[in-house]
BAMARSE-311503 format. One record per residue (C-alpha): residue in one letter; x, z, y. Coordinates in steps of 0.001 Angstrom, whole numbers, plus 500000, padded with zeros to 6 digits. Layout:
N
{code: a	u: X	w: Z	v: Y}
...
//
This chain:
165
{code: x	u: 784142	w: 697522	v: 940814}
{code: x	u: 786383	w: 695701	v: 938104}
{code: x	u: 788100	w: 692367	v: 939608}
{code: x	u: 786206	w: 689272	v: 937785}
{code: x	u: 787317	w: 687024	v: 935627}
{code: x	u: 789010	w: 683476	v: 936546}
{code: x	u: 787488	w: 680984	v: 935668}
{code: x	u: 789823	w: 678044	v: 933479}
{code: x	u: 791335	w: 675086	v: 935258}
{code: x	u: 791556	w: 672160	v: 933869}
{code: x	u: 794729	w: 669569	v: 934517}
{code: x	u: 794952	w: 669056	v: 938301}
{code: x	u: 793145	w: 672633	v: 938966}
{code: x	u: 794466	w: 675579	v: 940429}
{code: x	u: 792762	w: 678928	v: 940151}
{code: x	u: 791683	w: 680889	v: 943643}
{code: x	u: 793154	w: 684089	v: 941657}
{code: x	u: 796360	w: 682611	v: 941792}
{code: x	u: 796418	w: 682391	v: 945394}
{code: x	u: 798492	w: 685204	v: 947405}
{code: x	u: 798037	w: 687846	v: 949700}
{code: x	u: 798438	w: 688107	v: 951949}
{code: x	u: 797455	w: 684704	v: 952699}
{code: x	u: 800066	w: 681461	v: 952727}
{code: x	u: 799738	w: 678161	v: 954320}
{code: x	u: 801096	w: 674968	v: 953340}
{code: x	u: 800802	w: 671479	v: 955247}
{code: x	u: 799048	w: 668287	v: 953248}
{code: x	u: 798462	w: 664780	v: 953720}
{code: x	u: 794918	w: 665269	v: 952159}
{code: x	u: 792415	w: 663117	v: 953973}
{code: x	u: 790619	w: 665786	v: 955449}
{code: x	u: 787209	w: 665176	v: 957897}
{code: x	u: 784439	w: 666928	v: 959381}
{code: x	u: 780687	w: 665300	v: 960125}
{code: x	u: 778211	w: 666573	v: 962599}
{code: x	u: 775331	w: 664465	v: 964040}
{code: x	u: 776193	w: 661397	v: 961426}
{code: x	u: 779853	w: 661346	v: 963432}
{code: x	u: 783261	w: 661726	v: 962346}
{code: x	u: 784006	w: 664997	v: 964691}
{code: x	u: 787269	w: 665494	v: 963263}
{code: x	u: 790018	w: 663453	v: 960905}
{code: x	u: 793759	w: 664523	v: 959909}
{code: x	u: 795701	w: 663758	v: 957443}
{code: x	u: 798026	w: 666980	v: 958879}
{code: x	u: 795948	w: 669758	v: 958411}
{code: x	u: 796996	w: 673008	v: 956798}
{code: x	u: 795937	w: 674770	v: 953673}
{code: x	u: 795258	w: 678745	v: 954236}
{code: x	u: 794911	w: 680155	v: 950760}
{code: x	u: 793968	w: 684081	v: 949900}
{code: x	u: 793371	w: 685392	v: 946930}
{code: x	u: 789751	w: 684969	v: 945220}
{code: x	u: 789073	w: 682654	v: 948456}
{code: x	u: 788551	w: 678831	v: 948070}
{code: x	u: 791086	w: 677097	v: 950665}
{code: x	u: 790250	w: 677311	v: 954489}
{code: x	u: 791571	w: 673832	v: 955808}
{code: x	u: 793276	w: 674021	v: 959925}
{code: x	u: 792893	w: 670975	v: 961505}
{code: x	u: 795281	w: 669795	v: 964202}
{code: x	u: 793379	w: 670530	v: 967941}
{code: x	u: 793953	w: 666593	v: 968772}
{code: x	u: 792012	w: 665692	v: 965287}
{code: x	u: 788866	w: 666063	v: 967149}
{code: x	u: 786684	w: 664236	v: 968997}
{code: x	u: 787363	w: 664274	v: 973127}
{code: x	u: 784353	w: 667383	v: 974056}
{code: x	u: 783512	w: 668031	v: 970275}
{code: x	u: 785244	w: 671828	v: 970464}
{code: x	u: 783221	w: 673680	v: 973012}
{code: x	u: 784466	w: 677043	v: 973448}
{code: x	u: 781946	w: 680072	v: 973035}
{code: x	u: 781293	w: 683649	v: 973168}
{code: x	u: 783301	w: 686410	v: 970767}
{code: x	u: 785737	w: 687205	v: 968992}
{code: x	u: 786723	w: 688010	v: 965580}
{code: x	u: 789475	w: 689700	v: 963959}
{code: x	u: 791598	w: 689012	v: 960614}
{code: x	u: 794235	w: 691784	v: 959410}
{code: x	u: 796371	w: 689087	v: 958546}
{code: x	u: 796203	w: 686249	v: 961625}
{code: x	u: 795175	w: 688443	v: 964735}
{code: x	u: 792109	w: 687733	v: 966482}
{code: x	u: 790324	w: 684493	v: 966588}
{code: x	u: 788404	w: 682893	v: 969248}
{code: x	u: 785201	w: 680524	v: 968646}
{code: x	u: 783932	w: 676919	v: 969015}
{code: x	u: 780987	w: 675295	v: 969425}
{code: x	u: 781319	w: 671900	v: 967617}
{code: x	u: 778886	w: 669024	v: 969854}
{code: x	u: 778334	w: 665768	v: 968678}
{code: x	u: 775552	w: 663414	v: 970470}
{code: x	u: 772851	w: 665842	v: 971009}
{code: x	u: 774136	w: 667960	v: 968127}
{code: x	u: 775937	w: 671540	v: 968522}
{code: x	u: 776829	w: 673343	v: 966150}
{code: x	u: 777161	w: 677340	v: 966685}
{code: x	u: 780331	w: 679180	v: 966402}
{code: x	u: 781271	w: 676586	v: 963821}
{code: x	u: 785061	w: 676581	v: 963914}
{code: x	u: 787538	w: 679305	v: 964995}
{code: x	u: 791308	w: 679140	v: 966366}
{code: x	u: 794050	w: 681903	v: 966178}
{code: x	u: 795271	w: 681187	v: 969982}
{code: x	u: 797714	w: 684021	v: 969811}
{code: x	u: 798292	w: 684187	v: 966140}
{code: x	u: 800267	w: 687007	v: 964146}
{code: x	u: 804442	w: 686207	v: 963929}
{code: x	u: 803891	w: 685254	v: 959972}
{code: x	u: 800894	w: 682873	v: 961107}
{code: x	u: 802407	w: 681160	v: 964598}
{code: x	u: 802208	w: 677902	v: 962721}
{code: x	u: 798188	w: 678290	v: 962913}
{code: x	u: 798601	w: 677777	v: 966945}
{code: x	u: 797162	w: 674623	v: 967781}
{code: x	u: 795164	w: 674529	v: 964592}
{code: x	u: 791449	w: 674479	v: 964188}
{code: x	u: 789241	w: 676075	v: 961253}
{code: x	u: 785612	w: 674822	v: 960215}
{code: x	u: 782498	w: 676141	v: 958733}
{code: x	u: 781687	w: 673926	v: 956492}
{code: x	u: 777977	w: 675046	v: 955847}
{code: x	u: 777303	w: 674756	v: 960025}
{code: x	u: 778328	w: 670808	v: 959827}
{code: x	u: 777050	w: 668043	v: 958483}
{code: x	u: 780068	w: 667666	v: 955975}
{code: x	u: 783435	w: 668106	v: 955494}
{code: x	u: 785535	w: 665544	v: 953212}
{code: x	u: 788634	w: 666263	v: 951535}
{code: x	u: 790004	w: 663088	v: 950482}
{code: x	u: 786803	w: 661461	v: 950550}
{code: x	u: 785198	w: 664298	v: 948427}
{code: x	u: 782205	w: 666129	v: 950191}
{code: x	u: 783132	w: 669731	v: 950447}
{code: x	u: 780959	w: 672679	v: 948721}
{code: x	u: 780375	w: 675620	v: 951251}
{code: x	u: 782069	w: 679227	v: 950289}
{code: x	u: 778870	w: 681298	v: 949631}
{code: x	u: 778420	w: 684330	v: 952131}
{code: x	u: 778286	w: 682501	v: 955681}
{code: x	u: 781215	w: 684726	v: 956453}
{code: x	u: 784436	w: 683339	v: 954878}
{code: x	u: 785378	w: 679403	v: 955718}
{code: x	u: 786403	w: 678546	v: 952377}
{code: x	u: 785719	w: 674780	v: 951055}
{code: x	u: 785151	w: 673798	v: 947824}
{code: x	u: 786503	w: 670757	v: 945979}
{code: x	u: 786947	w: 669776	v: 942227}
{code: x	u: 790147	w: 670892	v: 942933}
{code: x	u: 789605	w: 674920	v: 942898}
{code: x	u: 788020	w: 677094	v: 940603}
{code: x	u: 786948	w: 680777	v: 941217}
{code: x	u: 784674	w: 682523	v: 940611}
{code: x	u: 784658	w: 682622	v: 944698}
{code: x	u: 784408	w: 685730	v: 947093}
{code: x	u: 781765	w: 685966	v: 949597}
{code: x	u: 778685	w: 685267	v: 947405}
{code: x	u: 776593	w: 688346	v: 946459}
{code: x	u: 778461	w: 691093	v: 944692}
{code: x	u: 782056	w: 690176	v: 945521}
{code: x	u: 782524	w: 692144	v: 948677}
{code: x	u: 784579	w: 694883	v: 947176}
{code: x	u: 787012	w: 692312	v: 945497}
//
Protein backbone atom coordinates (compact mmCIF):
# COMPACT_ATOMS: atom_id res chain seq x y z
CA UNK A 1 0.00 0.00 0.00
CA UNK A 2 1.74 3.38 -1.09
CA UNK A 3 1.35 6.23 1.75
CA UNK A 4 -1.25 8.94 0.20
CA UNK A 5 -0.80 12.08 -0.72
CA UNK A 6 -1.17 15.33 1.64
CA UNK A 7 -3.40 17.29 0.92
CA UNK A 8 -2.20 21.45 0.61
CA UNK A 9 -2.67 23.80 3.52
CA UNK A 10 -3.47 26.92 3.12
CA UNK A 11 -2.08 29.96 5.56
CA UNK A 12 -3.02 29.00 9.14
CA UNK A 13 -3.11 25.06 8.13
CA UNK A 14 -0.99 22.43 9.18
CA UNK A 15 -0.87 19.09 7.43
CA UNK A 16 -1.73 15.68 9.63
CA UNK A 17 1.45 14.23 7.61
CA UNK A 18 3.50 16.53 9.32
CA UNK A 19 2.60 15.33 12.60
CA UNK A 20 5.18 12.85 14.46
CA UNK A 21 5.44 9.54 15.66
CA UNK A 22 5.36 8.57 17.74
CA UNK A 23 2.80 10.85 18.90
CA UNK A 24 3.57 14.50 20.75
CA UNK A 25 1.41 16.58 22.88
CA UNK A 26 1.36 20.16 23.34
CA UNK A 27 -0.93 22.29 25.81
CA UNK A 28 -3.40 25.20 24.18
CA UNK A 29 -5.61 27.81 25.27
CA UNK A 30 -8.06 26.79 22.41
CA UNK A 31 -11.62 27.06 23.62
CA UNK A 32 -12.30 23.59 23.57
CA UNK A 33 -16.09 21.99 24.60
CA UNK A 34 -18.03 18.96 24.42
CA UNK A 35 -22.17 18.78 24.07
CA UNK A 36 -24.30 15.87 25.00
CA UNK A 37 -28.08 16.12 25.72
CA UNK A 38 -28.10 20.06 24.51
CA UNK A 39 -25.46 20.57 27.70
CA UNK A 40 -22.10 21.84 27.93
CA UNK A 41 -20.54 18.38 29.47
CA UNK A 42 -17.17 19.63 29.31
CA UNK A 43 -15.17 23.24 28.78
CA UNK A 44 -11.24 24.00 29.05
CA UNK A 45 -9.33 26.28 27.79
CA UNK A 46 -6.21 23.76 29.13
CA UNK A 47 -6.63 20.86 27.22
CA UNK A 48 -3.87 19.08 25.35
CA UNK A 49 -3.24 18.43 21.72
CA UNK A 50 -2.15 14.58 20.95
CA UNK A 51 -0.99 14.62 17.37
CA UNK A 52 0.19 11.28 15.25
CA UNK A 53 0.98 11.12 12.04
CA UNK A 54 -1.92 10.92 9.25
CA UNK A 55 -4.32 11.39 12.46
CA UNK A 56 -6.41 14.63 12.90
CA UNK A 57 -5.64 15.96 16.61
CA UNK A 58 -7.17 14.00 19.63
CA UNK A 59 -7.92 16.90 22.20
CA UNK A 60 -7.35 15.71 26.46
CA UNK A 61 -9.44 17.56 28.49
CA UNK A 62 -8.56 18.33 32.10
CA UNK A 63 -10.75 15.59 34.51
CA UNK A 64 -12.24 18.82 36.47
CA UNK A 65 -13.49 20.29 32.87
CA UNK A 66 -16.46 18.17 33.23
CA UNK A 67 -19.61 18.26 34.51
CA UNK A 68 -19.99 16.84 38.43
CA UNK A 69 -21.39 12.79 37.31
CA UNK A 70 -20.92 13.43 33.47
CA UNK A 71 -17.75 10.71 33.33
CA UNK A 72 -19.26 7.44 34.35
CA UNK A 73 -16.77 4.82 34.35
CA UNK A 74 -17.46 1.53 32.25
CA UNK A 75 -16.43 -1.80 31.21
CA UNK A 76 -12.88 -2.53 29.14
CA UNK A 77 -10.01 -1.68 28.28
CA UNK A 78 -7.98 -0.69 25.42
CA UNK A 79 -4.47 -0.56 24.60
CA UNK A 80 -2.16 2.07 22.61
CA UNK A 81 1.65 1.07 21.83
CA UNK A 82 2.46 4.44 22.57
CA UNK A 83 0.30 5.61 25.96
CA UNK A 84 -0.33 2.16 27.78
CA UNK A 85 -3.70 1.03 28.34
CA UNK A 86 -6.73 3.15 28.59
CA UNK A 87 -9.73 2.82 30.63
CA UNK A 88 -13.41 3.98 29.48
CA UNK A 89 -16.23 6.48 30.24
CA UNK A 90 -19.59 6.70 29.90
CA UNK A 91 -20.41 10.42 29.28
CA UNK A 92 -24.34 11.17 31.08
CA UNK A 93 -26.01 14.22 30.66
CA UNK A 94 -29.89 14.58 31.79
CA UNK A 95 -31.24 11.37 30.62
CA UNK A 96 -28.49 11.13 28.01
CA UNK A 97 -25.41 8.53 28.13
CA UNK A 98 -23.27 8.23 25.90
CA UNK A 99 -21.30 4.72 25.49
CA UNK A 100 -17.67 4.34 25.97
CA UNK A 101 -17.43 7.89 24.70
CA UNK A 102 -14.20 9.15 26.22
CA UNK A 103 -11.09 7.25 27.43
CA UNK A 104 -8.25 8.15 30.13
CA UNK A 105 -4.60 6.80 30.30
CA UNK A 106 -4.78 6.34 34.33
CA UNK A 107 -1.36 4.82 34.38
CA UNK A 108 0.09 6.31 31.30
CA UNK A 109 3.54 5.36 29.56
CA UNK A 110 6.81 7.56 31.16
CA UNK A 111 6.85 9.73 27.68
CA UNK A 112 2.92 10.30 28.15
CA UNK A 113 2.62 10.91 32.27
CA UNK A 114 1.42 14.36 31.35
CA UNK A 115 -1.91 12.58 29.89
CA UNK A 116 -2.74 11.58 33.77
CA UNK A 117 -5.61 13.45 34.77
CA UNK A 118 -6.61 14.10 31.20
CA UNK A 119 -9.73 13.03 29.43
CA UNK A 120 -10.20 12.06 25.58
CA UNK A 121 -13.64 12.29 23.59
CA UNK A 122 -15.36 10.68 20.76
CA UNK A 123 -16.53 13.17 19.02
CA UNK A 124 -19.06 11.20 16.75
CA UNK A 125 -20.76 9.58 20.28
CA UNK A 126 -21.62 13.38 21.50
CA UNK A 127 -23.66 15.83 20.52
CA UNK A 128 -20.64 18.17 19.54
CA UNK A 129 -17.43 19.13 20.28
CA UNK A 130 -16.25 22.93 19.71
CA UNK A 131 -12.86 24.04 19.21
CA UNK A 132 -12.87 27.63 19.61
CA UNK A 133 -16.37 27.90 18.86
CA UNK A 134 -15.96 25.76 15.64
CA UNK A 135 -18.12 22.48 15.60
CA UNK A 136 -15.76 19.62 15.27
CA UNK A 137 -15.88 17.03 12.15
CA UNK A 138 -15.65 13.33 13.43
CA UNK A 139 -12.33 11.21 12.30
CA UNK A 140 -13.98 8.60 9.97
CA UNK A 141 -13.59 4.88 11.25
CA UNK A 142 -15.38 5.00 14.82
CA UNK A 143 -12.03 3.80 16.05
CA UNK A 144 -9.52 6.71 16.23
CA UNK A 145 -10.70 10.06 18.34
CA UNK A 146 -9.41 12.45 15.98
CA UNK A 147 -11.39 15.95 15.50
CA UNK A 148 -11.55 17.86 12.67
CA UNK A 149 -11.33 21.65 12.32
CA UNK A 150 -10.50 24.10 9.40
CA UNK A 151 -7.42 23.97 10.96
CA UNK A 152 -6.05 20.36 9.70
CA UNK A 153 -5.88 18.86 6.50
CA UNK A 154 -5.27 15.10 5.70
CA UNK A 155 -6.29 13.07 3.85
CA UNK A 156 -7.23 11.38 7.45
CA UNK A 157 -6.61 7.70 8.69
CA UNK A 158 -9.37 5.62 9.85
CA UNK A 159 -11.81 6.02 6.91
CA UNK A 160 -11.99 3.04 4.48
CA UNK A 161 -8.72 2.03 2.92
CA UNK A 162 -6.24 3.72 5.26
CA UNK A 163 -5.70 0.96 7.75
CA UNK A 164 -2.33 -0.09 6.49
CA UNK A 165 -1.01 3.60 6.58
Amino acid sequence: MSRPVPLPTGPGQESVWDYPRPPSVEPTDELVEVVLGGEVVASTRAALRLLETSHPPTYYLPRDAFAEDALQPAEGHTHCEWKGQASWFDLVAGDRRAARAAWHYPDPAPAYAVLLGHVAVMPALVDECRVDGQRVRPQEGGFYGGWITDRVVGPFKGGPGSWGW
